[in-house]
KOLKE-767271 format. One line per 10 residues: number of its first residue (from 1); their letters; for each residue x negated, y, z negated of C-alpha. Coordinates in Angstrom, 3 decimals, always signed. Layout:
<sites>
NUM	A	X:Y:Z ~ ...
</sites>
This chain:
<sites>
1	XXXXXXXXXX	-86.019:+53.972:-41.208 ~ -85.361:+55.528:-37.831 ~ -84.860:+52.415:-35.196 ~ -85.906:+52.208:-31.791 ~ -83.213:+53.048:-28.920 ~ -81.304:+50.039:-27.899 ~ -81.021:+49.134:-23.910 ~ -85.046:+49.466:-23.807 ~ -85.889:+46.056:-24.546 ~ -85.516:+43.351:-21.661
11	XXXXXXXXXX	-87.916:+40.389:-22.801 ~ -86.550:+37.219:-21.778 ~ -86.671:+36.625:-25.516 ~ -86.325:+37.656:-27.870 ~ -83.965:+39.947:-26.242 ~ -82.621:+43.587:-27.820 ~ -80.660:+43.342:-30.772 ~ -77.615:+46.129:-31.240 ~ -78.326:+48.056:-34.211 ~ -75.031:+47.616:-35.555
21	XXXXXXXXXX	-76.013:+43.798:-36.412 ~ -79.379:+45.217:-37.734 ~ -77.304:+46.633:-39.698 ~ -75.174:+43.559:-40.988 ~ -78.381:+41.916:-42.504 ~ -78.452:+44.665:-45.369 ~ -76.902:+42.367:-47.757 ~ -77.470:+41.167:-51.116 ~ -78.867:+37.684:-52.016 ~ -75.938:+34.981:-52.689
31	XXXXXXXXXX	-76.497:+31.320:-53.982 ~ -76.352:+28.935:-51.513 ~ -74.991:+26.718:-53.415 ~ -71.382:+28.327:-54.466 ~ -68.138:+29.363:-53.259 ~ -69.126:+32.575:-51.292 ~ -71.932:+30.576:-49.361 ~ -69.456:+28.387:-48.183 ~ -66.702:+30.712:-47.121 ~ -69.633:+32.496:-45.142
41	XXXXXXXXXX	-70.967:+29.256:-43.687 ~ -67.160:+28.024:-42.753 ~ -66.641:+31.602:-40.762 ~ -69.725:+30.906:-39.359 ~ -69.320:+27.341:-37.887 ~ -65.694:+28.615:-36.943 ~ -67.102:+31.605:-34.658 ~ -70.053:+29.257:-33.037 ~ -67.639:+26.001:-32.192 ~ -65.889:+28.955:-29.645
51	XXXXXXXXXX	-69.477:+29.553:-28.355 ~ -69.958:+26.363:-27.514 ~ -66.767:+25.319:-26.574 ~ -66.252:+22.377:-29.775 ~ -64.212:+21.119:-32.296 ~ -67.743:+19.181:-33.188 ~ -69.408:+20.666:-36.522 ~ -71.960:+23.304:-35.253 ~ -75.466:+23.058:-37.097 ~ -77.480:+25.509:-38.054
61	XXXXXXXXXX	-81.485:+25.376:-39.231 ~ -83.382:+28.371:-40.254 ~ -86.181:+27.709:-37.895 ~ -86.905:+27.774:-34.160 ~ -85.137:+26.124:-31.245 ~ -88.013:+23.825:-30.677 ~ -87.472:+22.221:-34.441 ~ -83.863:+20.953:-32.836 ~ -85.551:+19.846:-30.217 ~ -87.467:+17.605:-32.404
71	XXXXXXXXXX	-84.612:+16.474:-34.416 ~ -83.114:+15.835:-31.256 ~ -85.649:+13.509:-30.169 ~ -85.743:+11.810:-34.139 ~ -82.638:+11.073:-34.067 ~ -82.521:+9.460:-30.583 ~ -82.153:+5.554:-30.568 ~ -85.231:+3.287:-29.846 ~ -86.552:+3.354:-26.098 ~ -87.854:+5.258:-23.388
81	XXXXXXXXXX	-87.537:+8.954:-22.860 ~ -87.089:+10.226:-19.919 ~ -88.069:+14.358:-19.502 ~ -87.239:+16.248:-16.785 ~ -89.974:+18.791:-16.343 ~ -89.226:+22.101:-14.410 ~ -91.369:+24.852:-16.464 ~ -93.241:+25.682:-19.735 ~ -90.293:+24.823:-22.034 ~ -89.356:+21.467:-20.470
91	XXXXXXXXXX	-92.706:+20.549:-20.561 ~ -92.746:+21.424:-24.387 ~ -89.695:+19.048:-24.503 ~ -91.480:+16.257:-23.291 ~ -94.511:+17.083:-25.673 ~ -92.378:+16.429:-28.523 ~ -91.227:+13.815:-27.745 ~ -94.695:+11.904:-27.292 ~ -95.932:+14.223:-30.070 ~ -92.790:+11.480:-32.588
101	XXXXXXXXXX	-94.425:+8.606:-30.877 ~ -92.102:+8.396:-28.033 ~ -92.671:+6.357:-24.782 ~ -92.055:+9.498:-22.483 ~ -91.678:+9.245:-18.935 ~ -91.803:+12.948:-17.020 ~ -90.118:+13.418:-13.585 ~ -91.440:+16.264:-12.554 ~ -89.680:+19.142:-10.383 ~ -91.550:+22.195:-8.858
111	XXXXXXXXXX	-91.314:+25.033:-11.404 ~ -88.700:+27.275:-10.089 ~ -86.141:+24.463:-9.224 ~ -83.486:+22.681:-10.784 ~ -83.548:+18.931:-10.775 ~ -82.207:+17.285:-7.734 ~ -79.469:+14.985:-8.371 ~ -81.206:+12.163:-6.206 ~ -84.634:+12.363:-7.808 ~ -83.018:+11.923:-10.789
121	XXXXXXXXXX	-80.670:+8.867:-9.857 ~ -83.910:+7.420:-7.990 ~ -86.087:+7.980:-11.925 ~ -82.905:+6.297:-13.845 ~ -82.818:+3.400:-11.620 ~ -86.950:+2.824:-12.922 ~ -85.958:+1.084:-16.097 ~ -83.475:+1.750:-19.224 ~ -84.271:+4.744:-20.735 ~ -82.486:+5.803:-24.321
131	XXXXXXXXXX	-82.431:+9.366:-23.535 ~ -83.391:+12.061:-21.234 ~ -84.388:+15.420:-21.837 ~ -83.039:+18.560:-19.381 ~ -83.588:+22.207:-19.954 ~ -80.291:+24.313:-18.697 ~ -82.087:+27.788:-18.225 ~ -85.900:+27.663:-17.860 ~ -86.957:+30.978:-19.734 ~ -90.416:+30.541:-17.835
141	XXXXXXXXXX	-89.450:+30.400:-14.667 ~ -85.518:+32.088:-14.280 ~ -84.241:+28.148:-13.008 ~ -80.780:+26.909:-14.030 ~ -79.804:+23.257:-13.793 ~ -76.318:+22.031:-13.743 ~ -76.122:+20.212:-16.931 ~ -72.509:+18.845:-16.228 ~ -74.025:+17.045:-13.311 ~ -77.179:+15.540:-14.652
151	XXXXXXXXXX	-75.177:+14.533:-18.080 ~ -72.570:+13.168:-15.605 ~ -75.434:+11.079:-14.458 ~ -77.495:+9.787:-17.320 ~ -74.482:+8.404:-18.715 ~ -73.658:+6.334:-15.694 ~ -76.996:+5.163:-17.037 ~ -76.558:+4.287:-20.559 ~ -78.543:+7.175:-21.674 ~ -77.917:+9.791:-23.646
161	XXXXXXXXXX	-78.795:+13.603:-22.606 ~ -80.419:+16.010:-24.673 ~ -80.181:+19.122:-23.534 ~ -81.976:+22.642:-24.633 ~ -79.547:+25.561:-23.467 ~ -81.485:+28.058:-25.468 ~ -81.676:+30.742:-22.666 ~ -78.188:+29.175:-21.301 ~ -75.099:+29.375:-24.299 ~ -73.641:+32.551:-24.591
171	XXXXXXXXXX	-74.493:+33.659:-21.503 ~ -73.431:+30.348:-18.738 ~ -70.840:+27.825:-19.064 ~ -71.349:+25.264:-21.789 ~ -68.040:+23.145:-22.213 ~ -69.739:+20.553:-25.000 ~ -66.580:+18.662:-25.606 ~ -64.691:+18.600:-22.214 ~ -68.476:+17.525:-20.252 ~ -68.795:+14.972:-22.918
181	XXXXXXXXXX	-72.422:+16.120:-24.195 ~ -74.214:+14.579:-26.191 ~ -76.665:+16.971:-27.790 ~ -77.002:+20.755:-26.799 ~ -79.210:+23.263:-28.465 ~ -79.544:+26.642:-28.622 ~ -81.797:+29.765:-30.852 ~ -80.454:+33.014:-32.202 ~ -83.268:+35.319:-30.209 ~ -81.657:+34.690:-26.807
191	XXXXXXXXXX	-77.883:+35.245:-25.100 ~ -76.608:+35.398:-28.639 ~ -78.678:+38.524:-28.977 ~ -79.959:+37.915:-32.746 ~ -82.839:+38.369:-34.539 ~ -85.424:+35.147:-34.265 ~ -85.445:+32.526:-36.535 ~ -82.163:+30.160:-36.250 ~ -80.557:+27.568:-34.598 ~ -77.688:+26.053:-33.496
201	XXXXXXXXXX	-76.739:+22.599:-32.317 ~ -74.019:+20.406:-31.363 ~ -73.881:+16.440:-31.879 ~ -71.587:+13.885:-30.438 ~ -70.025:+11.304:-32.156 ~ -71.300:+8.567:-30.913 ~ -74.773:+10.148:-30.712 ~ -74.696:+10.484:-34.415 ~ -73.338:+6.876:-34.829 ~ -76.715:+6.087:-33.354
211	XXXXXXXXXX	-78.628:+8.713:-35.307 ~ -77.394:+7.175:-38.669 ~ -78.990:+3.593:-37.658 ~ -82.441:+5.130:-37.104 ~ -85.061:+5.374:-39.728 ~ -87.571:+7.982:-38.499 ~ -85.422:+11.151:-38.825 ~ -88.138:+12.795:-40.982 ~ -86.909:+15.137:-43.948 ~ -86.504:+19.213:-42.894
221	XXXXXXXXXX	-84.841:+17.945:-39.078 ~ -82.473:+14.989:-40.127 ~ -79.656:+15.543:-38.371 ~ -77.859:+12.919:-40.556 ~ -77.877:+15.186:-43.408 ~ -77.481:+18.624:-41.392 ~ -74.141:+16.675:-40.796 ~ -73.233:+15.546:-43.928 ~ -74.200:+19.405:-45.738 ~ -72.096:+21.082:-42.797
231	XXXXXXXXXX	-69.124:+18.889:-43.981 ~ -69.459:+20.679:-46.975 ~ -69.954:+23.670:-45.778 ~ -73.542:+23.939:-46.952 ~ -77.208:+23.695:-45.705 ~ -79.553:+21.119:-46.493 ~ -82.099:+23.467:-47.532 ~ -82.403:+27.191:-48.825 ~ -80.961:+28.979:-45.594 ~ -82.635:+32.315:-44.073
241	XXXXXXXXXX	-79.710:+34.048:-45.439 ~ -80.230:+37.575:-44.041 ~ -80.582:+36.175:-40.675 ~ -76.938:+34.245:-41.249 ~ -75.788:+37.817:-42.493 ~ -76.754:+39.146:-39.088 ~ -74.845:+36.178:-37.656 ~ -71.365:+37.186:-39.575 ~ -71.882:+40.859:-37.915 ~ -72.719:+39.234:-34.174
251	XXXXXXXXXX	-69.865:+36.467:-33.743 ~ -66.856:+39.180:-34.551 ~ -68.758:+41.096:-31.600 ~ -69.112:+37.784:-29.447 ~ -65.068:+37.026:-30.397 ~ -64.075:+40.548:-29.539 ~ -65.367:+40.202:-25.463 ~ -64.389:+36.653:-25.347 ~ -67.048:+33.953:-24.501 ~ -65.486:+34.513:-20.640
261	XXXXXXXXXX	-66.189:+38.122:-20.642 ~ -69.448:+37.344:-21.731 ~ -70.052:+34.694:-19.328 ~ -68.807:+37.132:-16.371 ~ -71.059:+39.729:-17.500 ~ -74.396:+37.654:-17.593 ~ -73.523:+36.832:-14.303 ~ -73.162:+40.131:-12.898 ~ -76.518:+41.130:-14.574 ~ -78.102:+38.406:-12.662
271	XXXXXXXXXX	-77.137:+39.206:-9.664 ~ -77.713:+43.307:-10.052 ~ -80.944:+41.628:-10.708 ~ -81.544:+39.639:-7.659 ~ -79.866:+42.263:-5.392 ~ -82.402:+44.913:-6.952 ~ -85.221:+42.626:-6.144 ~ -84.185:+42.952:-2.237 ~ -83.881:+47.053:-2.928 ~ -87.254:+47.105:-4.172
281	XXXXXXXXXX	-89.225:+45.503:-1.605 ~ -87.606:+47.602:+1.074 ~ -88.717:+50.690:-0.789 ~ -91.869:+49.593:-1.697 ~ -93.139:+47.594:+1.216 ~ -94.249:+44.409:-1.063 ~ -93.150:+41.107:-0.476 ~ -91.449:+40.704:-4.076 ~ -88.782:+37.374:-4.612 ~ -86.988:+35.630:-6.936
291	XXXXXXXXXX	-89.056:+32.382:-7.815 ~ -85.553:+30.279:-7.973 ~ -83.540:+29.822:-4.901 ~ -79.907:+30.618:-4.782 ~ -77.863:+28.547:-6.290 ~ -80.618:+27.891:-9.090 ~ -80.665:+31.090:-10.496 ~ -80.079:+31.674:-14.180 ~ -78.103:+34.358:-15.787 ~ -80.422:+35.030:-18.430
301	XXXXXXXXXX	-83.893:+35.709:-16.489 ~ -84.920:+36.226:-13.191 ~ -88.555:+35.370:-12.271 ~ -90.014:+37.913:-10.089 ~ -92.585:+36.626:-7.269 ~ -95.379:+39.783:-6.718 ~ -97.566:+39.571:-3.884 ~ -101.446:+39.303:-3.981 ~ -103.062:+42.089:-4.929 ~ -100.228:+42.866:-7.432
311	XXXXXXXXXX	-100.605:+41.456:-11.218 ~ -98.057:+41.235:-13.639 ~ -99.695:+42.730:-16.314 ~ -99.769:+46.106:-13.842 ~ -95.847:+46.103:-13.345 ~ -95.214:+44.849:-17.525 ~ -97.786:+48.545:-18.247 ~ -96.395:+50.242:-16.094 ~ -93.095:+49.500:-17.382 ~ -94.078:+50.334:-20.995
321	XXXXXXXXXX	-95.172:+53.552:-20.051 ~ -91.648:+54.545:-19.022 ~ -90.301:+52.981:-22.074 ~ -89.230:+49.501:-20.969 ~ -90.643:+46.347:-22.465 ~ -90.256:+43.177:-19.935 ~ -92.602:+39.744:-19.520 ~ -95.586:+38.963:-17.481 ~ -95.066:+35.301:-15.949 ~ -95.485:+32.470:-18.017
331	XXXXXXXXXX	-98.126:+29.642:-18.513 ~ -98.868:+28.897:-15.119 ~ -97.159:+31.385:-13.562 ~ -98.903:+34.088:-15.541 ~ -99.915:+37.055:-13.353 ~ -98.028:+35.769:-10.249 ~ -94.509:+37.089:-11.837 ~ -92.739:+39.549:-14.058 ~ -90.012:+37.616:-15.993 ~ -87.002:+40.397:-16.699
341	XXXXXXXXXX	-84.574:+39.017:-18.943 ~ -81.051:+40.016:-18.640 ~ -78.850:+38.712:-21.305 ~ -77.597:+39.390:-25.069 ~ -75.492:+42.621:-25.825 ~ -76.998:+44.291:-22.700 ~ -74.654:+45.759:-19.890 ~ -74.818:+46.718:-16.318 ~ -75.924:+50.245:-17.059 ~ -78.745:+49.734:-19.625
351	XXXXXXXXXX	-80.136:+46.629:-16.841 ~ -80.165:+50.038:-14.282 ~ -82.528:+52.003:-16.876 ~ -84.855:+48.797:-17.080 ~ -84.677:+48.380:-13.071 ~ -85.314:+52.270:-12.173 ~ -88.662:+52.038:-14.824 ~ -89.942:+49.162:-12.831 ~ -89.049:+50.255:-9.316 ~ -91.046:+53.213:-10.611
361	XXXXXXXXX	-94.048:+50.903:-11.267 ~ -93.835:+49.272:-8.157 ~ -94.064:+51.864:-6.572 ~ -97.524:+53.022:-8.617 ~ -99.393:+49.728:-7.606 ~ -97.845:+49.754:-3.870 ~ -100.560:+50.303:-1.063 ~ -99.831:+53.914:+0.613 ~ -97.735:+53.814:+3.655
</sites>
C-alpha cells in the first residue's frame, strides 16, 4: 500500500503521522497478559513520564481523551464542580461532568481567551467547590491558558484541578510534578503525533487517596484499577495493541529531539503562523486575525478570523485542491475561521507548504483590487 505524502496534513487533530511510526504498528499479536506485554508497557510508561515531566505512573486507556476526562470527573471527591468554559472542548468538560450527576458550576470566558486569574479567584470565593475543570490548549478556538497559574489558584482553594492538555503536552510546557498537578490528560492524535485512539494521564497522590474512597468510579474508567494494573505493568483490559506498537516507534523519536526541542519547535510553528497571518492580509487586502490575543496563543492551533463575505469552507477547498487538508472553525465558530493546526512531527518547512496553499486560496476568494 502506497501512503500518502507526509507534511500535507495540518488538521488540528488528528494531526499527520510520520510514516516511519505507520510503520512500527506492523507487529504481531502478543498476550497481554505475559512477560513481553510488560516489558513493552514498562518502556512505554518510562518514555511518557519524560513527556510529562513525572516520576507518577503514566496511564494509558485504549479510547479517546474525553473517556479520561470522565474518569477524571469519577474519581473526583463529592462536591461541586467548577468548569471553566472557553470553547467547544471545555464546554464538553463541563457536560461530563453533569452528564455523572455532578453539581457543575460553568464560569464562562469569551471563546478565544484564556481565563483571567481574577474571574477565577472572584468564582472560587462563591462556595467550596471539589474540583475545577481547565482546558490548557482549546483545539476549537487556538486559546492557551496558563495551567501553572490557575492550579496555583484552585489549590489556595481546597480544590483540586483537572486539567485536559490534549492539544497542549508534547508540544507546551507541562511540569506535572514540580506545578504540583493534580490530574492532566492528554490523546495520542495530537502533539504526540499518533494515530487516534489512546490516552494518557497522570494522577497525584493525594488525588488518588481521594479516588480510592469514592464509590462511583464505574468499571472501563476506574482510575483505581488503571493504577493498580500499571503497577504491574499491565492494562486493565485487552489494550489496542497495534496502536501501543505505534507508541514504542514514536517515544524513541520524541526522546531523540528532547521534550525541549520539541517544545521550542511548536513554538516557532506558532508564531510562523501568526506572523503569516499578518503577511497574508497585506497581500490579500482581507482583514484576516488570530481569534486569541497575544499572550493566549497556543502552540498547537491558531484560529484564523476571515472577514464577511469569506467562509471557511472556501479557504479549507481551496486548500484541498492544492493538496493541503486544514479545519473550518468549530461549533460556533464554524464558517467565521479556518483552524490550522501546527503541531506533531511537523517542522518549519512542511508549515511553509501548508501556508503558501492557503495564501493561494486567499487569494482566489479575495475581491479584485
Amino acid at each position: 500500500m502506497t501512503l500518502p505524502p507526509f507534511g500535507r496534513f495540518f488538521l488540528p487533530g488528528p494531526t499527520d503521522v510520520h510514516h516511519d511510526v505507520l510503520q512500527g504498528m506492523v507487529r504481531g499479536m502478543m498476550p497481554h497478559r505475559g512477560a513481553d506485554f510488560e516489558a513493552l508497557f514498562a518502556r512505554l510508561v518510562a518514555g511518557l513520564q519524560a513527556v510529562f515531566r513525572t516520576r507518577r505512573p503514566v496511564f494509558i486507556s485504549s479510547s479517546s481523551a474525553t473517556g479520561l476526562m470522565e474518569a477524571a470527573v469519577r474519581a473526583t471527591p463529592p462536591g461541586r464542580i467548577l468548569a471553566i468554559v472557553n470553547g467547544a472542548f471545555s464546554e464538553r468538560f463541563a457536560r461530563i461532568a453533569t452528564a455523572c450527576g455532578r453539581d457543575t458550576v460553568v464560569l464562562d470566558v469569551p471563546w478565544g481567551r484564556g481565563v483571567a486569574p481574577g474571574d477565577l479567584r472572584a468564582a472560587l470565593a462563591k462556595g467550596r467547590f471539589a474540583a475545577v475543570t481547565v482546558v490548557h490548549s482549546e483545539s476549537s478556538t487556538g486559546a492557551a491558558t496558563d495551567i501553572r497559574a490557575v492550579s496555583d489558584l484552585v489549590h489556595e482553594h481546597g480544590a483540586a484541578c483537572l486539567v485536559d492538555s490534549v492539544t497542549g503536552i508534547g508540544a507546551a510546557p507541562v511540569e506535572t510534578d514540580a506545578w504540583g498537578l493534580d490530574f492532566v490528560l492528554t490523546g495520542s492524535q495530537k502533539a504526540l503525533a499518533l494515530p487516534p485512539g489512546l490516552a494518557f494521564a497522570v494522577a497525584s497522590e493525594g488525588f488518588m487517596a481521594h479516588a480510592r474512597e469514592g464509590t462511583e468510579r464505574g468499571v472501563y474508567f476506574d482510575l483505581v484499577e488503571f493504577e493498580q494494573y500499571a503497577l504491574k505493568h499491565q492494562t486493565p483490559n485487552t489494550p489496542a495493541l497495534t496502536l501501543l506498537y505505534a507508541l514504542d516507534a514514536q517515544l524513541p523519536r520524541i526522546a531523540a529531539e528532547g521534550i525541549e526541542g520539541r517544545w521550542a519547535r511548536h513554538a516557532a510553528m506558532a508564531a510562523r503562523t501568526h506572523a503569516w497571518v499578518v503577511e497574508a492580509s497585506s497581500e490579500t487586502g482581507l482583514d484576516l486575525g488570530v481569534l486569541a490575543p497575544p499572550g493566549e496563543r497556543s502552540r498547537t492551533v491558531s484560529a484564523v478570523t476571515l472577514p464577511e463575505g469569506v467562509s471557511g469552507g472556501q479557504v479549507v477547498a481551496g486548500a484541498a485542491a492544492r493538496g493541503y487538508v486544514i479545519g473550518d472553525g468549530y461549533g460556533k465558530l464554524k464558517g467565521r475561521t479556518v483552524r490550522i493546526g501546527h503541531m506533531g512531527d511537523h517542522t518549519i518547512d512542511t508549515l511553509d507548504g501548508c501556508l503558501a496553499a492557503c495564501l493561494d486560496a486567499l487569494r482566489e476568494v479575495a475581491p479584485r483590487r
